[in-house]
N, C-alpha and C positions, 0 to 999 in steps of 0.2 A: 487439513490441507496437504498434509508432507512434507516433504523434506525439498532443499534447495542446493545444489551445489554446486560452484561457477571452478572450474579448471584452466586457468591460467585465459581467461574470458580476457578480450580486450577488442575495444573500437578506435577505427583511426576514420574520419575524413579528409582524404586526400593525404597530405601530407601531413596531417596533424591528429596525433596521438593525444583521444581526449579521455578513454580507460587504457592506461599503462597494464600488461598480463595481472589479473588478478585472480586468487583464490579466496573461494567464500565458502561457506557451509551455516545453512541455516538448516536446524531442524524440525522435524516436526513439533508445531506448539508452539512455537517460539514466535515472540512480537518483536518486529527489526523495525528499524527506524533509518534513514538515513538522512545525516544534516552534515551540511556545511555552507559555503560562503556561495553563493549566484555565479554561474558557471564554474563549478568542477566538479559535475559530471553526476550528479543526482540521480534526475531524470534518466541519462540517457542509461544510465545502470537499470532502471527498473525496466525502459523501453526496452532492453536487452533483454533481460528476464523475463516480460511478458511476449517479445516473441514480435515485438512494434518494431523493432531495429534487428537488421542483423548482427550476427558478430562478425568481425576480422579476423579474429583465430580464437582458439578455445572451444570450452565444450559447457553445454550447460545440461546438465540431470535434475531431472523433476523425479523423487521417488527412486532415485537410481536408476532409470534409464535417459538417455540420450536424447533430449531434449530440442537440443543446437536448431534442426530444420525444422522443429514442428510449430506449424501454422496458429497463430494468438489462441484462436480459439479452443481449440483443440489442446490446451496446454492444464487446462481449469485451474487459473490464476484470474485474477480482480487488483487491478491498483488505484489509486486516487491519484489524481492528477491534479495540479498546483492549483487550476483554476475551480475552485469545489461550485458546488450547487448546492445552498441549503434551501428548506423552505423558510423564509423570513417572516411569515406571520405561526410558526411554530416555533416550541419552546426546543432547546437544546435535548432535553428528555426523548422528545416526541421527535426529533429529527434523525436521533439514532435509532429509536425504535423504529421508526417508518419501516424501513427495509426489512425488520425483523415481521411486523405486522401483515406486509404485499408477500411473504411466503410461506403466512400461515402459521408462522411458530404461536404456542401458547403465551396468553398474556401474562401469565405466572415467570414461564422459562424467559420469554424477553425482556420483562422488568428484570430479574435477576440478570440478565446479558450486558443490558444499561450497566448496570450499577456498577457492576465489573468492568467495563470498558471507560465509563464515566474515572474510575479509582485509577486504573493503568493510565490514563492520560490526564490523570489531575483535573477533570471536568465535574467533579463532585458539588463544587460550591457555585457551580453555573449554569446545572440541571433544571432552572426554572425559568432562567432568562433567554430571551430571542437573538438569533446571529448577529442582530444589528446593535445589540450591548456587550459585544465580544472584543476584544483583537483579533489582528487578523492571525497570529500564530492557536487564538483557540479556536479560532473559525476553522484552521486547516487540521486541528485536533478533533473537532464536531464530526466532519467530512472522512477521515478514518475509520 
């Protein structure tokens, strides 16, 4: 992926300051996570990252260059978004591999992908059941 680094980044609408200047530095490799409490400011940190929202001030480096105006796509960044999409007559297995499968990777190197992604998100003991015998926080852990 590379590397991420937000330089005193911050959003206001209107009058109200919802990312106060912040510094971040994610590097390459690294699995970030962002939690807290329903409105402060999750979302719109990522919508900023991905290049969905502007910034107010600050600067954002993808790879150490200059990031700040460049257009979503153009960014080659991928976020999940609150509202996920599993398939519900697939197993938790079969839903994270999906994506691995639609681009070809081997089905050796993608079970090994699972298995590792299943261990970093604590999805291991859930691997065989369908979205609809989850919570809804492993349901947003599946959709990662």
């Amino acid at each position: 992926m590379g590397s991420i680094t937000l330089r005193k980044v911050s959003k206001s609408f209107g009058a109200t300051q919802v990312i106060p200047p912040l510094d971040l530095e994610i590097n390459d490799g690294e699995f970030v996570v962002f939690v807290g409490p329903s409105g402060c400011g999750k979302s719109t940190l990522l919508r900023l990252i991905a290049g969905l929202e502007d910034v107010s001030s600050g600067m954002i480096e993808i790879d150490g260059a200059d990031a700040t105006l460049t257009p979503p796509a153009k960014r080659g960044l991928a976020m999940v978004f609150q509202s996920y999409a599993l398939y519900p007559h697939m197993s938790v297995r079969r839903n994270i591999a999906f994506p691995l499968k639609m681009a070809g990777v081997d089905a050796k190197v993608a079970e090994e992908k699972v298995t590792a992604a299943a261990s970093v998100l604590n999805l291991t003991d859930y691997l065989e059941r369908k979205p609809g015998q989850l919570s809804g926080g492993q349901r947003q852990r599946v959709a990662i």
